[in-house]
PQR file of N, CA, C, O and H, with PARSE charges and radii, in Angstrom:
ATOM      1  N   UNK A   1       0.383 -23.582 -93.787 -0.4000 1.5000
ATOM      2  CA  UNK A   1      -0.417 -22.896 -94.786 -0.0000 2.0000
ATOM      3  C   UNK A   1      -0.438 -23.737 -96.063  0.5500 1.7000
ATOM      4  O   UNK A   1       0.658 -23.926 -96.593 -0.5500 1.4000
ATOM      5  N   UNK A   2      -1.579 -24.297 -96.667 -0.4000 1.5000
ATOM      6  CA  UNK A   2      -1.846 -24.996 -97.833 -0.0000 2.0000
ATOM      7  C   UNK A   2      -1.455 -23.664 -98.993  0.5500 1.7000
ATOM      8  O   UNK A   2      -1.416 -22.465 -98.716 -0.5500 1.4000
ATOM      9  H   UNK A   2      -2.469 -24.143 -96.237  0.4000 1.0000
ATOM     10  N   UNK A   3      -1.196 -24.298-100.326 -0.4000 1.5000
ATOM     11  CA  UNK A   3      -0.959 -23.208-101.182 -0.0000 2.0000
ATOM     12  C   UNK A   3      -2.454 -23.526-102.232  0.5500 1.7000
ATOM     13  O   UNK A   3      -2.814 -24.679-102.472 -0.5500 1.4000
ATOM     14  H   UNK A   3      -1.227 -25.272-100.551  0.4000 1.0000
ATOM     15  N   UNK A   4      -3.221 -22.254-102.787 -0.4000 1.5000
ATOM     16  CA  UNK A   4      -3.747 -22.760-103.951 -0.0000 2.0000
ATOM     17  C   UNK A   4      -3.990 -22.582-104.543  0.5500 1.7000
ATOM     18  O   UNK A   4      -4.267 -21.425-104.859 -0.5500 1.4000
ATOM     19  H   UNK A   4      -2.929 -21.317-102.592  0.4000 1.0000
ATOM     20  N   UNK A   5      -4.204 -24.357-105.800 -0.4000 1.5000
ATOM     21  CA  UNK A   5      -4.133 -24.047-106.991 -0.0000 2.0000
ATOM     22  C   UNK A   5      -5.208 -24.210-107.304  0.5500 1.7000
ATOM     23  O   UNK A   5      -6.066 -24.545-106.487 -0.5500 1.4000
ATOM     24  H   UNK A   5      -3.979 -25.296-105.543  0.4000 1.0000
ATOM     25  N   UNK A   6      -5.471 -24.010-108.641 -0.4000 1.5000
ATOM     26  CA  UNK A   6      -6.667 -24.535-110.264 -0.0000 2.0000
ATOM     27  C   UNK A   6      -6.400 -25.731-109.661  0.5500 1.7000
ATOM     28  O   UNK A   6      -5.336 -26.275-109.366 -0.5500 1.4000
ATOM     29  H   UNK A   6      -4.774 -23.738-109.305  0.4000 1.0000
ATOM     30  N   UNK A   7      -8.326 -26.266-109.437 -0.4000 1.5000
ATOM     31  CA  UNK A   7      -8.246 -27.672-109.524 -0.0000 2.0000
ATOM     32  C   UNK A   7      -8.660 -27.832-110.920  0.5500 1.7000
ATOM     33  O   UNK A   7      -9.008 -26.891-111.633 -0.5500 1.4000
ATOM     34  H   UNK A   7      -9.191 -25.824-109.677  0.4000 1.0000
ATOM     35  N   UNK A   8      -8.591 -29.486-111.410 -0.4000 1.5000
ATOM     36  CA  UNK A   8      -8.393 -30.256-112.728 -0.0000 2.0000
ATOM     37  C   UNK A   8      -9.492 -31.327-112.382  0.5500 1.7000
ATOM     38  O   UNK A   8      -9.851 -31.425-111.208 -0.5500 1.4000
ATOM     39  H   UNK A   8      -8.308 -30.251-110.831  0.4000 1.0000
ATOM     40  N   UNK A   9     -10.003 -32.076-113.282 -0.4000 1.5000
ATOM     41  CA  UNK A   9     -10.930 -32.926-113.668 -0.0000 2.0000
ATOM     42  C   UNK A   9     -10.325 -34.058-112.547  0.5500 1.7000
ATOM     43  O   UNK A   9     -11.221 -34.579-111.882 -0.5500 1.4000
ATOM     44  H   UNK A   9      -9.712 -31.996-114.235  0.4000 1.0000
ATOM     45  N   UNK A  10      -8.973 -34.508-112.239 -0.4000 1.5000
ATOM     46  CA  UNK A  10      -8.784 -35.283-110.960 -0.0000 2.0000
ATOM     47  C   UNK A  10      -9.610 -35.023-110.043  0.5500 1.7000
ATOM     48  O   UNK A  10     -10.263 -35.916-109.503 -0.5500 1.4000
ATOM     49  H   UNK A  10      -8.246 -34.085-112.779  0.4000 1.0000
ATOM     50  N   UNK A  11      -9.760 -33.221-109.583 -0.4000 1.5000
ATOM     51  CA  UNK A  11     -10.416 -33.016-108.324 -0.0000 2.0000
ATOM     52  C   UNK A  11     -12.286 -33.267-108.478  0.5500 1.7000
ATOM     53  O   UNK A  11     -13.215 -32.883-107.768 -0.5500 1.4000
ATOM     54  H   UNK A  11      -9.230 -32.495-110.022  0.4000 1.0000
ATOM     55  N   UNK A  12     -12.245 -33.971-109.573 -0.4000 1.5000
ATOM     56  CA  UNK A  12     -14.108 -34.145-109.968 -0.0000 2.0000
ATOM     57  C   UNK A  12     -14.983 -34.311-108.687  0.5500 1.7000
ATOM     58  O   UNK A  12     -15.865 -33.565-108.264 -0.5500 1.4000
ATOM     59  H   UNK A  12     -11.490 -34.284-110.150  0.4000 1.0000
ATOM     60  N   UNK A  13     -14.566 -35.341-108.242 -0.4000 1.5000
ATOM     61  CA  UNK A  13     -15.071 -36.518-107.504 -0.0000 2.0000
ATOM     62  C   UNK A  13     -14.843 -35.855-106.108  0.5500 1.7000
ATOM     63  O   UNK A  13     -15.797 -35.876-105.329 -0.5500 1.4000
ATOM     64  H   UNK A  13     -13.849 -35.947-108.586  0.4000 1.0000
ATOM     65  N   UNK A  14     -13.579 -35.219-105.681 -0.4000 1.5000
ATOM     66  CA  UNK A  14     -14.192 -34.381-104.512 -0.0000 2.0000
ATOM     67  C   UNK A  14     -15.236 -33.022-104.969  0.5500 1.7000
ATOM     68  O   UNK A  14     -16.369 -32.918-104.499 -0.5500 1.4000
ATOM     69  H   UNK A  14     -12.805 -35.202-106.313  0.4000 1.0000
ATOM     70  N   UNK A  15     -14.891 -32.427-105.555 -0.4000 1.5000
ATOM     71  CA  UNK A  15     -15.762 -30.754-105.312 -0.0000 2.0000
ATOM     72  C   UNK A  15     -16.954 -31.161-105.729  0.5500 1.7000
ATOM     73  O   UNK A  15     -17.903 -30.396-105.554 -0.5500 1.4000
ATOM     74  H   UNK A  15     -13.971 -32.511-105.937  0.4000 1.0000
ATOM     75  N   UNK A  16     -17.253 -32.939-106.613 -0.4000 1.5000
ATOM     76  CA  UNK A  16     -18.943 -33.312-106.000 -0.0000 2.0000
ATOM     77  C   UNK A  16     -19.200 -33.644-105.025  0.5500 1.7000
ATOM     78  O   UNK A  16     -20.354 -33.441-104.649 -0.5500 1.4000
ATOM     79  H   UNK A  16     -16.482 -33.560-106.756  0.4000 1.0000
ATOM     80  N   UNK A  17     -18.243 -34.323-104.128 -0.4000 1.5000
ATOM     81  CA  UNK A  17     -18.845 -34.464-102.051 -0.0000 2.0000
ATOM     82  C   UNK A  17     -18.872 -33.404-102.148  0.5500 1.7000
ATOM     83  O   UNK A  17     -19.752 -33.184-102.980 -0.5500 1.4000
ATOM     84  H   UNK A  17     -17.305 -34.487-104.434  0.4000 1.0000
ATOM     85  N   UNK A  18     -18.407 -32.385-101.787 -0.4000 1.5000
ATOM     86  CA  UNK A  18     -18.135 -31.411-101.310 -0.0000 2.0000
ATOM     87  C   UNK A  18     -19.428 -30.342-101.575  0.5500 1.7000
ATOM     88  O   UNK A  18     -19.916 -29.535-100.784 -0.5500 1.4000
ATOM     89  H   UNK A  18     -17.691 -32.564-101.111  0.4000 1.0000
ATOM     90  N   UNK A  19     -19.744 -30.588-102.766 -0.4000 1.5000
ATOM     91  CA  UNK A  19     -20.959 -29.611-103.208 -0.0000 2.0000
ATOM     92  C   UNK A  19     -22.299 -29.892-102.765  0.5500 1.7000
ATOM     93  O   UNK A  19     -23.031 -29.016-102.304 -0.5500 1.4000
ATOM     94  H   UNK A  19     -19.348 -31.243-103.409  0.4000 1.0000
ATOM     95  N   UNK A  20     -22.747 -31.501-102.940 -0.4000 1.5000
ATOM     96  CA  UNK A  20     -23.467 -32.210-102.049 -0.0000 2.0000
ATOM     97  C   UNK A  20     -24.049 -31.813-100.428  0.5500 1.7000
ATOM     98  O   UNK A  20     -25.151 -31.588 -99.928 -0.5500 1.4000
ATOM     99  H   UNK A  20     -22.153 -32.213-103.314  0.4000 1.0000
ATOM    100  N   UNK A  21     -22.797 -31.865-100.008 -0.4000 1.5000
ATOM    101  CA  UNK A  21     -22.540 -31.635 -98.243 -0.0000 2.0000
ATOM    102  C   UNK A  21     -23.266 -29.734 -98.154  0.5500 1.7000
ATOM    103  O   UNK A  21     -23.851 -29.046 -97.317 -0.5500 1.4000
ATOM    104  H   UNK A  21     -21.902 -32.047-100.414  0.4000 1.0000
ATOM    105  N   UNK A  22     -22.803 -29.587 -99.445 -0.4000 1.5000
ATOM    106  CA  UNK A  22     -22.892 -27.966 -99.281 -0.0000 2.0000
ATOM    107  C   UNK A  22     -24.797 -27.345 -99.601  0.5500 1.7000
ATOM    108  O   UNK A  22     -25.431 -26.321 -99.347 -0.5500 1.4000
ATOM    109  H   UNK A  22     -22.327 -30.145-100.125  0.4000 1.0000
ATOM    110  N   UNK A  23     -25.010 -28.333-100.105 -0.4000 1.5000
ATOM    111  CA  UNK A  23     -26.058 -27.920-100.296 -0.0000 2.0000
ATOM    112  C   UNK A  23     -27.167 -28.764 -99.755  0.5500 1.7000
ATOM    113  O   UNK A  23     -28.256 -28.575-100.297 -0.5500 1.4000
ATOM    114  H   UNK A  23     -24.495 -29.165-100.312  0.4000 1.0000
ATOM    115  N   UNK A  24     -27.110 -29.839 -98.604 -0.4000 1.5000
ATOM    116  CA  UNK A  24     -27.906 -30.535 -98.312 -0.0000 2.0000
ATOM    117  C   UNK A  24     -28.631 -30.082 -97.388  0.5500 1.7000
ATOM    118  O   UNK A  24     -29.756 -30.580 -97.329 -0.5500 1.4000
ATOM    119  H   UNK A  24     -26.225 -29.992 -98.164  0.4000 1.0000
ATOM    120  N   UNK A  25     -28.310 -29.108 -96.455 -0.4000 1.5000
ATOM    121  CA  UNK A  25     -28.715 -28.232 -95.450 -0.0000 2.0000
ATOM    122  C   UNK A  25     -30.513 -27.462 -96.417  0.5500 1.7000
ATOM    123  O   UNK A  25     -31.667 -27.494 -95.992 -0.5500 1.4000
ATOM    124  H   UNK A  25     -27.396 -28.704 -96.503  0.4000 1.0000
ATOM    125  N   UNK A  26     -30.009 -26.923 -97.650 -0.4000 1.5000
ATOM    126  CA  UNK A  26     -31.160 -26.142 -98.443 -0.0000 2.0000
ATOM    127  C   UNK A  26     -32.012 -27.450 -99.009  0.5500 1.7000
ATOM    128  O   UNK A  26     -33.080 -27.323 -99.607 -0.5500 1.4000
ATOM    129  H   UNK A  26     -29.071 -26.897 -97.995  0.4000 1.0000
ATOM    130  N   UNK A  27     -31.579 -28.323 -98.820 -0.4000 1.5000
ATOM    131  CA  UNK A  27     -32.593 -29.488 -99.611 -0.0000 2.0000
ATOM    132  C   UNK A  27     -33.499 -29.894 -98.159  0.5500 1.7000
ATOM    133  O   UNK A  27     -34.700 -30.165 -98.132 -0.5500 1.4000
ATOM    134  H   UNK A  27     -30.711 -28.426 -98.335  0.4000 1.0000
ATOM    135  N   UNK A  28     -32.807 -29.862 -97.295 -0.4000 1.5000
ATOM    136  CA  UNK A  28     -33.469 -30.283 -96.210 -0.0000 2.0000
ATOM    137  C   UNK A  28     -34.252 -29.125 -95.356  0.5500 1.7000
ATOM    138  O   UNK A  28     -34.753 -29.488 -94.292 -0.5500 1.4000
ATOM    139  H   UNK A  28     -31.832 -29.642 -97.317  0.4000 1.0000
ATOM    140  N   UNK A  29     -34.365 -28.029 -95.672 -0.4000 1.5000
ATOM    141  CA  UNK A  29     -35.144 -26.866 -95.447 -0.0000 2.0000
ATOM    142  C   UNK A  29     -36.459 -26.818 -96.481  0.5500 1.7000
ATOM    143  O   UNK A  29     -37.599 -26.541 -96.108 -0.5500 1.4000
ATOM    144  H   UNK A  29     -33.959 -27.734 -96.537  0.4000 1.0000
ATOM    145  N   UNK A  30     -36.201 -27.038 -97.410 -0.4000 1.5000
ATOM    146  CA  UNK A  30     -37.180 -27.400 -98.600 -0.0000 2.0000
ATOM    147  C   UNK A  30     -37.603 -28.883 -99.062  0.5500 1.7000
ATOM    148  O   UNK A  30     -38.132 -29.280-100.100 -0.5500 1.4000
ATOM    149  H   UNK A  30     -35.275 -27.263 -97.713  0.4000 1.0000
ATOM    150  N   UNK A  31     -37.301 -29.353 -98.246 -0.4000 1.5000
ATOM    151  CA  UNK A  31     -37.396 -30.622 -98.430 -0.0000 2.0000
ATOM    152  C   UNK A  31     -37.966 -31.307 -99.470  0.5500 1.7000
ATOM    153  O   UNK A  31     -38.956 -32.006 -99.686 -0.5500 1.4000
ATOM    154  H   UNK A  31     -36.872 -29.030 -97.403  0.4000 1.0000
ATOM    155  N   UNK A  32     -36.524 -30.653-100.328 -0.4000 1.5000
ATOM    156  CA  UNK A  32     -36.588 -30.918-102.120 -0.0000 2.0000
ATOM    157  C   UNK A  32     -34.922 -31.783-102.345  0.5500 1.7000
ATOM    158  O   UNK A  32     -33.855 -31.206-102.552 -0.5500 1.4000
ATOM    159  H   UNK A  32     -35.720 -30.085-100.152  0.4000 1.0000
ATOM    160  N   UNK A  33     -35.074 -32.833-102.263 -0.4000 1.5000
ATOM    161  CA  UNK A  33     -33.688 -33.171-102.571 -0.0000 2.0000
ATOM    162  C   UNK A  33     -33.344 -33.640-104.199  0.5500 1.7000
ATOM    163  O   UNK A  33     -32.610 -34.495-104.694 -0.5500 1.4000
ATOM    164  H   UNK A  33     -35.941 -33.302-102.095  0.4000 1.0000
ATOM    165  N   UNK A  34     -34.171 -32.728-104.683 -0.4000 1.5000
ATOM    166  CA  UNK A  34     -33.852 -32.974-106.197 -0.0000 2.0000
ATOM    167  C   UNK A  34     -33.194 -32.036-106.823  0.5500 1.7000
ATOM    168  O   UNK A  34     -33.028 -31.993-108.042 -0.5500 1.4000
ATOM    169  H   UNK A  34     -34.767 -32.033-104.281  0.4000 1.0000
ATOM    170  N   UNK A  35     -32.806 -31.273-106.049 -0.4000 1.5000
ATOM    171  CA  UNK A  35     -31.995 -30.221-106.549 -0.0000 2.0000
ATOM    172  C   UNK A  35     -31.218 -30.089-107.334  0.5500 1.7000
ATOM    173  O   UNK A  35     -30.477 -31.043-107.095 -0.5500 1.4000
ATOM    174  H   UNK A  35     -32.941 -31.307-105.058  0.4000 1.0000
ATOM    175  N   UNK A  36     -30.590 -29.316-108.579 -0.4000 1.5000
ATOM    176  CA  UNK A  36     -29.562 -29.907-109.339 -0.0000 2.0000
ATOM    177  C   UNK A  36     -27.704 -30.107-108.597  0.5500 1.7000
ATOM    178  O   UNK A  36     -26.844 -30.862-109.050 -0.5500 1.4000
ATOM    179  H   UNK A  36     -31.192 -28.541-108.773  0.4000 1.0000
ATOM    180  N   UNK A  37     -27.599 -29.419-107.717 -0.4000 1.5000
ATOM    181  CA  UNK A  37     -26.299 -29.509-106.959 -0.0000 2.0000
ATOM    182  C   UNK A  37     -26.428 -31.452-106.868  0.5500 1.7000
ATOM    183  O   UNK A  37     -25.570 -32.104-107.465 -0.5500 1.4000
ATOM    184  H   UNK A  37     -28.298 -28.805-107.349  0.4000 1.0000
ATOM    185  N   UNK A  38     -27.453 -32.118-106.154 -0.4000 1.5000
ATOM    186  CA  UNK A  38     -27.736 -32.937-105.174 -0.0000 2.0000
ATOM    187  C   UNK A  38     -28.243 -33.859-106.197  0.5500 1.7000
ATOM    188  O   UNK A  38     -28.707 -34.875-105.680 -0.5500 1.4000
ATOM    189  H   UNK A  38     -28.149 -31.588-105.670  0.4000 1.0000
ATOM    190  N   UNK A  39     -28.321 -33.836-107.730 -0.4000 1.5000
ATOM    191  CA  UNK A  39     -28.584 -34.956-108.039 -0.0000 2.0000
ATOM    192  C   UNK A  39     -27.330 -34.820-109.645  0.5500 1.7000
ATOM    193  O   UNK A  39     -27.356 -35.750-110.451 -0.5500 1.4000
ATOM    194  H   UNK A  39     -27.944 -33.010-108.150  0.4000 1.0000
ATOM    195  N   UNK A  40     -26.714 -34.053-109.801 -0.4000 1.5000
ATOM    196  CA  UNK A  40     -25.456 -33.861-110.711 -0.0000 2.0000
ATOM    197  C   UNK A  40     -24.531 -35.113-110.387  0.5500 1.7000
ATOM    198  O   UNK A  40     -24.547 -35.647-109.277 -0.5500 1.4000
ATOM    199  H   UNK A  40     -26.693 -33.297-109.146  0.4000 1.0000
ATOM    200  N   UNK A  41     -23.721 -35.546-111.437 -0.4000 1.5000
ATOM    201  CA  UNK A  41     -23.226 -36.924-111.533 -0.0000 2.0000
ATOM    202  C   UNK A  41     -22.008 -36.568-111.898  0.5500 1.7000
ATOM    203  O   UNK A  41     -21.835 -35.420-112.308 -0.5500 1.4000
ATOM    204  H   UNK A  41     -23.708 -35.113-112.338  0.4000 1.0000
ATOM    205  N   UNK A  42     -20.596 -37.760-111.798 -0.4000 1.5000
ATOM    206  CA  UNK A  42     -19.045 -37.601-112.683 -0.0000 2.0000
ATOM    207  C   UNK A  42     -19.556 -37.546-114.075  0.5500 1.7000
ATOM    208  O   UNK A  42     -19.008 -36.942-114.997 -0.5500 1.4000
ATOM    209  H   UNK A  42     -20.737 -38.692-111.466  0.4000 1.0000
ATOM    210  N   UNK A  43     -20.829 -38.339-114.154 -0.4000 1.5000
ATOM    211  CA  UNK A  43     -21.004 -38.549-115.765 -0.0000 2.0000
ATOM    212  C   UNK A  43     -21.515 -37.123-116.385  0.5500 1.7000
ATOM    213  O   UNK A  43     -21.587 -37.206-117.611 -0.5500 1.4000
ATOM    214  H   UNK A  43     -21.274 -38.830-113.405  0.4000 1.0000
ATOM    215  N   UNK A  44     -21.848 -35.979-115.937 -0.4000 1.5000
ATOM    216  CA  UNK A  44     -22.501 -34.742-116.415 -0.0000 2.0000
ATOM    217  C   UNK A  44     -20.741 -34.244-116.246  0.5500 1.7000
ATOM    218  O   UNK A  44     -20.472 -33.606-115.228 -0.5500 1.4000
ATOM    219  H   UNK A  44     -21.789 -35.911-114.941  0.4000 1.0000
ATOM    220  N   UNK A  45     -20.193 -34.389-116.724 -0.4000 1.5000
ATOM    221  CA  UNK A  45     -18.870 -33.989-116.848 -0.0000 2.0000
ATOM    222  C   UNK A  45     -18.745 -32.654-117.411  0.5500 1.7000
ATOM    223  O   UNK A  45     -17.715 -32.080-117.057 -0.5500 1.4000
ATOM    224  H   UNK A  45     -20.412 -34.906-117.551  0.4000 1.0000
ATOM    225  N   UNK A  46     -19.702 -31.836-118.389 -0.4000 1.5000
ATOM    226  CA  UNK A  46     -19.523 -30.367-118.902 -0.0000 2.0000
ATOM    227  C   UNK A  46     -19.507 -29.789-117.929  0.5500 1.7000
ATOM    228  O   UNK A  46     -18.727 -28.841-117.845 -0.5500 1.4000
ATOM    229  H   UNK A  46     -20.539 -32.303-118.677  0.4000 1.0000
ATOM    230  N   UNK A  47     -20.456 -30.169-116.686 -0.4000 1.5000
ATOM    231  CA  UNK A  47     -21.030 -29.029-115.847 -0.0000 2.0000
ATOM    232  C   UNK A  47     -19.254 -29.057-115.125  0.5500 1.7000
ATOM    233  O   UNK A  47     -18.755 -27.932-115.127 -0.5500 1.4000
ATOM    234  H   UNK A  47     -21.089 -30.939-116.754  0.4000 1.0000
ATOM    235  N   UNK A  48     -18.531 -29.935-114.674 -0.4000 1.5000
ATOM    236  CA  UNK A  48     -17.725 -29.557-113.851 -0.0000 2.0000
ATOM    237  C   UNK A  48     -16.433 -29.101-114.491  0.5500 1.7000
ATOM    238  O   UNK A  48     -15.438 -28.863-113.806 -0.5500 1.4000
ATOM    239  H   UNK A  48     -18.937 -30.849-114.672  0.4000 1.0000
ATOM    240  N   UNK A  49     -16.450 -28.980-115.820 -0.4000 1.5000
ATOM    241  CA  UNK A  49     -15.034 -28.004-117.143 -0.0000 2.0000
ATOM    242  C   UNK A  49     -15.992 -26.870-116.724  0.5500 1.7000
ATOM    243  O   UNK A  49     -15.140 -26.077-116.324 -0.5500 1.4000
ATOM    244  H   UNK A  49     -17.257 -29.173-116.377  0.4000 1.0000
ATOM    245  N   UNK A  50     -16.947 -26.356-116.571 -0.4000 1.5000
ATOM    246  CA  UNK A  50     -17.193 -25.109-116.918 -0.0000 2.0000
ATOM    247  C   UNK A  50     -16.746 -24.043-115.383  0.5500 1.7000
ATOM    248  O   UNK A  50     -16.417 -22.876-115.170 -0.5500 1.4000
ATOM    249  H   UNK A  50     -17.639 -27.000-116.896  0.4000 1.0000
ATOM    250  N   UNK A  51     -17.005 -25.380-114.535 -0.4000 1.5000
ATOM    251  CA  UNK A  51     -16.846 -24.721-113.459 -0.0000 2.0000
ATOM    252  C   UNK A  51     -14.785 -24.551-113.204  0.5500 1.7000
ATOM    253  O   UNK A  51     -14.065 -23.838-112.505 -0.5500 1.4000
ATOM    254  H   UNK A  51     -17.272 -26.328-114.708  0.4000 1.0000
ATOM    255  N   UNK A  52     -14.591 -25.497-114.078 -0.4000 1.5000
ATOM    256  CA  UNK A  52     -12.754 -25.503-113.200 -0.0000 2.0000
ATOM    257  C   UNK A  52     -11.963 -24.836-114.758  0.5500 1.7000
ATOM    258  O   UNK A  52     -10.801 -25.176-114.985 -0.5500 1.4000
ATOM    259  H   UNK A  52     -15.176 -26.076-114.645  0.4000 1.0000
ATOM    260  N   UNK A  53     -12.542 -24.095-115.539 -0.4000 1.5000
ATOM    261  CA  UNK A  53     -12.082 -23.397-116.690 -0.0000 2.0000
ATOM    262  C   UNK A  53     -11.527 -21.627-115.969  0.5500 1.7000
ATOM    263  O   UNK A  53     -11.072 -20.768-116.724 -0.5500 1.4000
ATOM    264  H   UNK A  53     -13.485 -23.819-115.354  0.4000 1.0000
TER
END
């Protein structure tokens, strides 16, 4: 059994694969891959404090 915690600005760079993967299925149904999930960067750095606050 994993335990868990608050991820931190370390975990940036995964929960963006991760969000990517998650939403590529709806980009490819709409075959809109401009989506903001699918084009968000490490460098838009607010968006991912707001999310791990």
């Amino acid at each position: 059994m994993y335990p868990i915690k608050q991820a931190s600005n370390q975990d940036a760079e995964e929960i963006l694969a991760l969000t990517k993967l998650a939403y590529m299925s709806e980009a490819e149904i709409y075959n809109d891959y401009t989506i903001h999930p699918l084009t968000q960067t490490l460098e838009k750095k607010e968006s991912f404090e707001s999310i791990l606050c």
